[in-house]
C-alpha positions in Angstrom: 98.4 37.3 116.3 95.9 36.5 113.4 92.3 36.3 114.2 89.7 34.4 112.6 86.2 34.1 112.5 84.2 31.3 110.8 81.5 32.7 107.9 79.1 30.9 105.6 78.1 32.7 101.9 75.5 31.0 100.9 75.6 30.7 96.5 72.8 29.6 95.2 72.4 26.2 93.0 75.2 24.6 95.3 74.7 21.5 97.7 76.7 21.7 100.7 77.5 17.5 101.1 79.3 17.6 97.4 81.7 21.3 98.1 84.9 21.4 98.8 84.9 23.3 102.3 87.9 26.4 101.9 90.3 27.7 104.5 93.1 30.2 104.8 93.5 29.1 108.1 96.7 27.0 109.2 97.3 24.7 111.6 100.5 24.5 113.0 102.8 21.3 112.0 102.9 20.0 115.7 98.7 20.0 115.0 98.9 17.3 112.5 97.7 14.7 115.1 94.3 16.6 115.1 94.0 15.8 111.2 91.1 13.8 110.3 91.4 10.4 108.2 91.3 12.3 105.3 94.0 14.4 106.3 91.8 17.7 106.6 92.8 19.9 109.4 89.8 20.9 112.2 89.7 24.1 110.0 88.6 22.1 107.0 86.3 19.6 108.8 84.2 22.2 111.0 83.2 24.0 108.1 82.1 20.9 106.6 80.1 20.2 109.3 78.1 23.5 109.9 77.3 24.0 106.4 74.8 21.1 106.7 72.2 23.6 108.3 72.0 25.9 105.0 70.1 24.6 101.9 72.8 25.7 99.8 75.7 27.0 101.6 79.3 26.9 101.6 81.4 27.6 104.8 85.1 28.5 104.9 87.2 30.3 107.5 88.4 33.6 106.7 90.5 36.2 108.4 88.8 38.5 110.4 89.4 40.8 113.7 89.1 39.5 117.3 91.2 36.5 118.8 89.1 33.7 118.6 86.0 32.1 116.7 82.6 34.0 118.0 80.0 32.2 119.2 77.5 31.7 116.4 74.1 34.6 116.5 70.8 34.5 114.0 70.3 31.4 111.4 73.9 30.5 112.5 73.0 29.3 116.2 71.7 26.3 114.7 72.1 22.6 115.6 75.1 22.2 113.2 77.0 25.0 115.3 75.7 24.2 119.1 76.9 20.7 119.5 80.0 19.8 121.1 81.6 18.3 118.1 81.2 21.3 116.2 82.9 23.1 119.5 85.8 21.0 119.4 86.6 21.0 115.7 86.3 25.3 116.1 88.4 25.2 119.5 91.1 23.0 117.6 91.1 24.9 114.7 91.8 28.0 117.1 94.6 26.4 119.3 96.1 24.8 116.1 96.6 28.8 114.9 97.7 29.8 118.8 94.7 31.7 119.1 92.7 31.0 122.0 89.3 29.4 122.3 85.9 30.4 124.0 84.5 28.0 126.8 81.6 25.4 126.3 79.2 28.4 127.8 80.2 31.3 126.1 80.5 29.8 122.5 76.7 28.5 123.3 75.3 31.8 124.1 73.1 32.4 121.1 72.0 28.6 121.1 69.1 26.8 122.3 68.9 26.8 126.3 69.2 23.1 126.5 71.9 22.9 124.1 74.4 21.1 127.2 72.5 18.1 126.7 70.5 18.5 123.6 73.7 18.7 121.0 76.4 16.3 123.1 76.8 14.7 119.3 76.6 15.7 115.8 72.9 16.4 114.6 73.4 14.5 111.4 76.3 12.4 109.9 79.0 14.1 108.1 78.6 15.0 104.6 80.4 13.5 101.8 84.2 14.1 101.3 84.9 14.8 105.1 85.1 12.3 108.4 84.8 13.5 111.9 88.1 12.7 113.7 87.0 10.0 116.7 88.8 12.9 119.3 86.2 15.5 118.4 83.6 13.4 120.2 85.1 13.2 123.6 83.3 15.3 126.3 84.2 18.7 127.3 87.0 19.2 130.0 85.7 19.9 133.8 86.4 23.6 133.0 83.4 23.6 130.2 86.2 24.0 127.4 88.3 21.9 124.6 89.9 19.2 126.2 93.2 19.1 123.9 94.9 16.8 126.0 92.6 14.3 125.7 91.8 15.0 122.0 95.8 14.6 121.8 95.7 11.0 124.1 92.5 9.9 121.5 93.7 10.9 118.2 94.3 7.7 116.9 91.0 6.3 118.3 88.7 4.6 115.2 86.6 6.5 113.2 83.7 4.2 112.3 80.4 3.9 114.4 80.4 7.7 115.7 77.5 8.3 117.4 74.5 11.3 116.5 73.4 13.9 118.5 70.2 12.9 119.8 
């Protein structure tokens, strides 16, 4: 199996809204549903979204040992990595590689203690040159995970008026 593990250089001069976010991570063809409008995989668009916490940052997945994304420690357990959005872009990105994915709880480890109700949404809007898919949104399943069924049911839900963390 190949593992992954997300990472975030951070080269200086370079704003994270106007990067192209990298990957070598692939998504299997019968993951294309979990694209965005864009057409950006949940391996493209996570990164994306968690490099808005770094002045100058870019993030891009890259292969690493273990079997699924950790749970973010240090500057990374940051508001742009504990929300649920963030969770289910990861968790996709995971299951569209067969690897598997860590619950709500344990991928919040590091994170704020209030981050179950704190960062239900994203903490910002996206940057430019990505779109949050409308499925990434839904709430977690009742076992604290990815709900990939539903994310599968919502796919083609609209992507306009998403709401912000609080």
């Amino acid at each position: 199996m190949v593992f992954w593990a997300l990472l975030c250089a951070l080269p200086s001069g370079l704003q994270p809204a106007t990067l192209a976010q990298e990957s070598n991570a692939t998504c299997q063809p019968r993951f294309a549903w979990a694209d965005n409008s864009l057409g950006q995989s949940p391996c493209i668009v996570a990164p994306y979204l968690e490099s808005q916490c770094f002045t100058n940052g870019l993030c891009r997945l890259n292969p690493q040992a273990g079997q699924y994304y950790e749970a973010p420690s240090g500057a990374y357990a940051n508001p742009c990595e504990c929300n649920t959005v963030a969770y289910s872009l990861v968790s996709a990105c995971g299951a569209c590689q067969g690897a598997i994915y860590l619950t709500w709880p344990a991928r919040t480890v590091n994170c704020n203690a209030t981050a179950d109700s704190q960062f239900s949404g994203l903490p910002q809007a996206p940057p430019l040159g990505t779109a949050a898919p409308p499925w990434a949104f839904l709430g977690l399943g009742i076992d604290d995970t990815w709900n990939g069924e539903a994310s599968y049911i919502n796919a083609t839900a609209s992507q306009s008026d998403l709401p912000l963390g609080t």
